[in-house]
C-alpha positions, 0 to 999 in steps of 0.5 A, a space after each residue: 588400312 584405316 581411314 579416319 574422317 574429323 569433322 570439325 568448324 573451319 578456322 583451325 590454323 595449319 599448326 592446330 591440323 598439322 598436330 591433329 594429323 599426327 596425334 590421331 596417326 600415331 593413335 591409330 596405328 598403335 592401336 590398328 598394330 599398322 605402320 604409320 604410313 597405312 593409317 588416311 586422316 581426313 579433315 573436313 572443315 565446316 563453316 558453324 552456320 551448317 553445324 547444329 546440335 540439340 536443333 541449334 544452329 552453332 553459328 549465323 549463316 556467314 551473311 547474317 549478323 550474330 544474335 544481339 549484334 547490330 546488321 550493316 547499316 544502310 
């Protein structure tokens, strides 16, 4: 029974997960030689600003305005 976890940033629509699910299923179970129903997609969504790589954070924490963007003014 293969369990498959995709981490990726939130904002994927529900056609884009729907898609996603069934592409990676039915990967799987040709390659796993299983049914369909055995194979466990998961998603997990997360927001850029708790993603990095190469020690770069992918986005500004929700609260903070991006680089080079003006703040709320007061």
């Amino acid at each position: 029974m293969p369990v498959v976890t995709i981490d990726w940033w939130s904002g994927s629509s529900a056609a884009a997960r729907a898609r996603t699910v069934r592409q990676v299923t039915d990967a799987v179970a040709e390659g796993a030689g299983c049914p369909h129903e055995a194979v466990t997609v998961i998603l997990r969504e997360t927001d850029p600003s708790f993603w990095a790589r190469g020690g770069e954070l992918a986005g500004p924490a929700p609260d903070e305005p991006a680089a080079g963007t003006a703040g709320p003014t007061a």
